[in-house]
C-alpha positions as CSV (number, residue, x, y, z in Angstrom):
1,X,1.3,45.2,19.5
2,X,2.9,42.1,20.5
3,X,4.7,40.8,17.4
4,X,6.6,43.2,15.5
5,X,6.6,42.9,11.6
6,X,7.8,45.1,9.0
7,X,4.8,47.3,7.5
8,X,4.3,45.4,4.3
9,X,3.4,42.2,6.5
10,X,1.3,43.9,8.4
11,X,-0.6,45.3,5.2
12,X,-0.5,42.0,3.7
13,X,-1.6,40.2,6.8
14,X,-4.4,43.0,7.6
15,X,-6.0,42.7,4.2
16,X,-5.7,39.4,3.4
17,X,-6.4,38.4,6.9
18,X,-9.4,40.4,7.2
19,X,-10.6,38.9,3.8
20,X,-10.0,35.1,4.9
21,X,-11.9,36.0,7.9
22,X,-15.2,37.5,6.3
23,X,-15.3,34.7,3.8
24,X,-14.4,31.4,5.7
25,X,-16.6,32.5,8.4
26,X,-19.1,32.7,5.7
27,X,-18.6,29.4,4.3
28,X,-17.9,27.7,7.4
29,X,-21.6,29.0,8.7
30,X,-23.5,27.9,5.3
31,X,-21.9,24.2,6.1
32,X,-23.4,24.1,9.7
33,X,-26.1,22.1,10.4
34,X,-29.7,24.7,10.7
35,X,-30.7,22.7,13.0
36,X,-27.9,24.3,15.5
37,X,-29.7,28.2,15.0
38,X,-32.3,28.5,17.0
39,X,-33.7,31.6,17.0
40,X,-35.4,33.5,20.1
41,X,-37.7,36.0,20.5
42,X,-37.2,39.5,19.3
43,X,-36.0,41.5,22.5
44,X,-39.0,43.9,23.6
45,X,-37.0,47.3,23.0
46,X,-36.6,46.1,19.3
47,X,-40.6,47.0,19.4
48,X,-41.3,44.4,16.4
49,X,-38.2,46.5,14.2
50,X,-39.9,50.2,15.1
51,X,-36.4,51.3,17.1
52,X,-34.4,50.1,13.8
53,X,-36.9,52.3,11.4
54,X,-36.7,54.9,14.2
55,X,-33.9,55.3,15.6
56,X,-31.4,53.3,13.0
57,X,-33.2,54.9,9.9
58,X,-32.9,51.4,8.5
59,X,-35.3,51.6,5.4
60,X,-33.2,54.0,4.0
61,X,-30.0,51.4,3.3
62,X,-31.1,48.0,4.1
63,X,-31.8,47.0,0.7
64,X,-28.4,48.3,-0.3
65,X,-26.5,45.6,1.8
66,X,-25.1,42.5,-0.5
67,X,-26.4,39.2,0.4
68,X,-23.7,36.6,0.0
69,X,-25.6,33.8,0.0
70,X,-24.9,33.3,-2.9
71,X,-21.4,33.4,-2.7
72,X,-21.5,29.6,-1.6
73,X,-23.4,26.4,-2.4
74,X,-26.4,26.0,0.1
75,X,-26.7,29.3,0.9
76,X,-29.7,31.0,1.8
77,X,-30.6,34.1,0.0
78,X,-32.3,36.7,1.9
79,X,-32.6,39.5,-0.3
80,X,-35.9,38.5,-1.6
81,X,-39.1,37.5,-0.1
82,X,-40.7,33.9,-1.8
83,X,-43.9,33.9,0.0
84,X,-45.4,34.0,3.4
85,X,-46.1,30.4,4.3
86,X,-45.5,29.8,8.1
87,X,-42.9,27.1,7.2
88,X,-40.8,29.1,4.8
89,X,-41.3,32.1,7.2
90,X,-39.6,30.2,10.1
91,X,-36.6,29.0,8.3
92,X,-36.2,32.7,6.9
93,X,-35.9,33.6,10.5
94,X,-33.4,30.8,11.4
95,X,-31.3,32.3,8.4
96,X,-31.4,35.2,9.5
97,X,-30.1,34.0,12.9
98,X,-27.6,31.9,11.4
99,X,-26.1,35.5,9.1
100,X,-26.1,37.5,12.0
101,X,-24.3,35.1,14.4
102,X,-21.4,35.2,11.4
103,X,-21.5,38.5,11.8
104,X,-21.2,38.6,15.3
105,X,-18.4,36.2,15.4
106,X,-16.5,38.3,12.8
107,X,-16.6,41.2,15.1
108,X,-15.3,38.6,18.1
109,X,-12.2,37.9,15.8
110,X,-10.9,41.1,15.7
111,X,-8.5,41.4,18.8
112,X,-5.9,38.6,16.8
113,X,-5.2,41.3,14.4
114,X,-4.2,43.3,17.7
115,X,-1.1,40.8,17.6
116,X,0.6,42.8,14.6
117,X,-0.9,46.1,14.3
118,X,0.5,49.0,16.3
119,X,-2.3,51.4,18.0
120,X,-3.8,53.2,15.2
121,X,-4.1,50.1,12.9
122,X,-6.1,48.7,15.9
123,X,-8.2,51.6,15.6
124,X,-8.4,51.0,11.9
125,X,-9.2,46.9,12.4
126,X,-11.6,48.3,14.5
127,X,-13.7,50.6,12.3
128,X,-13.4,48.2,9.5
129,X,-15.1,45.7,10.8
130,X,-17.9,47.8,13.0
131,X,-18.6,49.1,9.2
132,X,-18.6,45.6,7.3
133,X,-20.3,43.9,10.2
134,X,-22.8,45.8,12.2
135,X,-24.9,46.9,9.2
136,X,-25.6,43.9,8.3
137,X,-26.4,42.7,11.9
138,X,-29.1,45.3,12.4
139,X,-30.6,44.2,8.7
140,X,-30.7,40.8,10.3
141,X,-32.0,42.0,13.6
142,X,-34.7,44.3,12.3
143,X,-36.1,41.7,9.8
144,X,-35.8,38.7,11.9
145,X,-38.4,41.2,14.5
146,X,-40.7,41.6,11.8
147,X,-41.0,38.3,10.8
148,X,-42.1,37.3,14.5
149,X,-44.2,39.2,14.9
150,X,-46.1,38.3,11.4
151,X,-45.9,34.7,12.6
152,X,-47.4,35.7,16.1
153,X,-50.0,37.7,15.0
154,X,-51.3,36.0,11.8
155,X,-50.2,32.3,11.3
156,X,-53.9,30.8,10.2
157,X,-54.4,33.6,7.6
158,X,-50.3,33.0,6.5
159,X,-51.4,29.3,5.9
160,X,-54.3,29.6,3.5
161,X,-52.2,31.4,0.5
162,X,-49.3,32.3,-0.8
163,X,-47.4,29.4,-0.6
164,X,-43.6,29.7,-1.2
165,X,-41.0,26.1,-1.4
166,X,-39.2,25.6,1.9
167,X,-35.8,25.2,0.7
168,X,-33.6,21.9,1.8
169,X,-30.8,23.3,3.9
170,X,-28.1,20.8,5.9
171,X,-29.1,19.6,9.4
């Protein structure tokens, strides 16, 4: 703890901080250009999103996460599926990229809060976010797998049918 504040600040800056952080991260990634996520290939250990359903037990909760896409204006919601055409596929996947990175850079953000908060609230900080943020990373990280693979494996039968609108996103 370098700054020493009476316990009510540190409440009020924790929660509220915490808060700002979540939710302008959120909005500030919606307003980015898609054409800045670019998406790589799924690592090898991922196994196409078998370690998640293996080790992570990841169909069990997944579909329990909230999808804030919603939360904002040009959003992209991921809770539902539209259709399988190769185009919609591969922005799905960018989206996906673009939520986890937000994620990811929420987690990055948490040593400022080790300004105010003595020890244990670092501990606290800590947890928080691991819980908020890391769920919802591996829901990213496990679908995004799947999805490559389904574009590696079948795009010319994906083409024929099923056709779902590619949304208009910025950039």
């Amino acid at each position: 703890m370098l700054i020493k504040l009476p316990d009510i600040w540190v409440i009020i800056l924790n929660v509220g901080g915490l808060l700002a952080l979540q939710l302008g991260l959120a909005w500030a990634f919606t307003r980015m250009p898609a054409i800045w996520f670019k998406p790589g290939d799924a690592w090898r250990w991922e196994r196409d999103g078998r370690f998640y359903e293996q080790v992570c037990g990841i169909k069990r909760w997944k579909d329990r996460l909230p999808d804030a896409a919603d939360w904002f204006h040009g959003g992209f919601a991921k809770g539902t599926l539209a259709g399988m055409d190769p185009d919609y596929l591969r922005q799905f996947v960018r989206e996906m990229w673009r939520s986890e990175l937000c994620h990811w850079f929420a987690l990055a953000a948490v040593p400022v809060f080790f300004l105010w908060n003595p020890w244990w609230g670092d501990l606290i900080i800590t947890g928080y976010a691991l819980v908020m943020n890391l769920p919802c990373i591996l829901a990213q990280r496990y679908n995004r797998a799947r999805f490559l693979r389904v574009l590696k494996r079948r795009p010319e039968k994906l083409s024929r049918g099923n056709q779902a609108p590619v949304l208009k996103q910025r950039g």
